[in-house]
N, C-alpha and C positions, 0 to 999 in steps of 0.2 A: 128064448134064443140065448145062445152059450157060446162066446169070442176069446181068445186069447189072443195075447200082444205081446211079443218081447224088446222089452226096453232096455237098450246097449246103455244111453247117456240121456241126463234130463233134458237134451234138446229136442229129443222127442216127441217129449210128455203135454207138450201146446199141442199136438199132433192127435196122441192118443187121448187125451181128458175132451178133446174137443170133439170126436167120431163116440165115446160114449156117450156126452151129453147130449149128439146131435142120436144117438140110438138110445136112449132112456123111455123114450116113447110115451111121455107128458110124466114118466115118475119123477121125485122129488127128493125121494133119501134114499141115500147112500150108505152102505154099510160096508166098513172096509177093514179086512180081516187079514193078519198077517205080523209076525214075529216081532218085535222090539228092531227097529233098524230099517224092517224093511222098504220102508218108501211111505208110508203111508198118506204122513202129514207132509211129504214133498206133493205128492199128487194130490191132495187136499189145496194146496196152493194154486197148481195148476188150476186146478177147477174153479177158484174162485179167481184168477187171473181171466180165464174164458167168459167167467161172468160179469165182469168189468168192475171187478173187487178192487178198490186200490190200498184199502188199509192194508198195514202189515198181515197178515195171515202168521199164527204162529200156534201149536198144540197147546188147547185148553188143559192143561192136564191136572192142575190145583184146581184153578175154577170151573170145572166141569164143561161149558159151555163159555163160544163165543159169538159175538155178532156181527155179523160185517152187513155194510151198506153196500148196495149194487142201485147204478140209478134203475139201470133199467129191468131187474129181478126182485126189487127190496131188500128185505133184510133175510140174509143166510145164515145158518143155524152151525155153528164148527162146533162138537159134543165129543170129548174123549174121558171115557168112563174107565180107564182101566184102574183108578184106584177106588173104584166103589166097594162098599163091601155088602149094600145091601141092596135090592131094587128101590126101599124103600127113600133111596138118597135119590133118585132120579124122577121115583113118583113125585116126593117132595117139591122139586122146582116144579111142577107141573109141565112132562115131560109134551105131552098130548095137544099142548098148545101151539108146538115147535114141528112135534112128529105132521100132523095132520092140520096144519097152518096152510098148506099149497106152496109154501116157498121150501127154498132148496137147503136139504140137511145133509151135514154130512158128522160119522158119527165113527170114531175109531174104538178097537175094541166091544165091537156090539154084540161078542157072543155072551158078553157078561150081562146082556139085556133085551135076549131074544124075545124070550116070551113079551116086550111089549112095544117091537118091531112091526109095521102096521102090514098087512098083508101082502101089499105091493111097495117092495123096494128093489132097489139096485146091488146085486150081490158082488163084490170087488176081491179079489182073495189074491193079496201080492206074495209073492216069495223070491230070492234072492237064488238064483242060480250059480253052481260052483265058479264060474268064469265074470260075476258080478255083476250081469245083467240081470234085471228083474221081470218077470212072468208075471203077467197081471190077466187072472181070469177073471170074466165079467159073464152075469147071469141075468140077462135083464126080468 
């Protein structure tokens, strides 16, 4: 199934984070793809505000990976790889632990780490429309 959403303001985005996760359909990560700026790690908040995230949420981007508590989810996987330079920096943490754990990943920049993307994920692809609303196609 393939939805698109246009997002005028982040008042929205409680709206839209919460009809994809209620449309995920038991998936678990997230891959969310889309230019420097465009929304990403805002709606990575969202998402973990739906899931009764209350630590700060903010882009792993030094530490590759963060972890937030959810009482009622556990522990959520926030992964932003765009300074990898090799797969082998992601194999190293032991990616497969995070990826196919059942709890919720969400991973920016994952086309720098497709190939070890598990079968079944959430395809997210934001972009920034000329009048500054954002477009967020979703491919479950």
């Amino acid at each position: 199934m393939e939805q698109a959403y246009i997002c005028h303001s982040t008042d929205e985005l409680d709206y839209i984070a919460g009809d994809i996760l209620d449309k995920a359909g038991g998936a678990h990560v997230f891959a969310l793809f889309g230019e420097m700026g465009a929304g990403k790690t805002t709606l990575i908040k969202q998402f973990c505000s739906r899931l009764g995230i209350t630590d700060v949420v903010t882009s792993p981007t030094f530490a590759l990976i963060n972890e937030y508590q959810s009482e009622n989810e556990g522990p959520v996987y926030h992964f932003d790889v765009y300074r990898i330079r090799k797969l082998e920096e992601v194999m190293d943490i032991g990616y497969e632990t995070y990826f196919y754990s059942g709890n919720y990943v969400f991973i920016e920049w994952p086309e720098k780490i497709m190939e070890l993307l598990p079968d079944k994920y959430v395809y997210l692809k934001i972009r920034e429309l000329e009048d500054g609303s954002r477009e967020i196609l979703v491919k479950y």
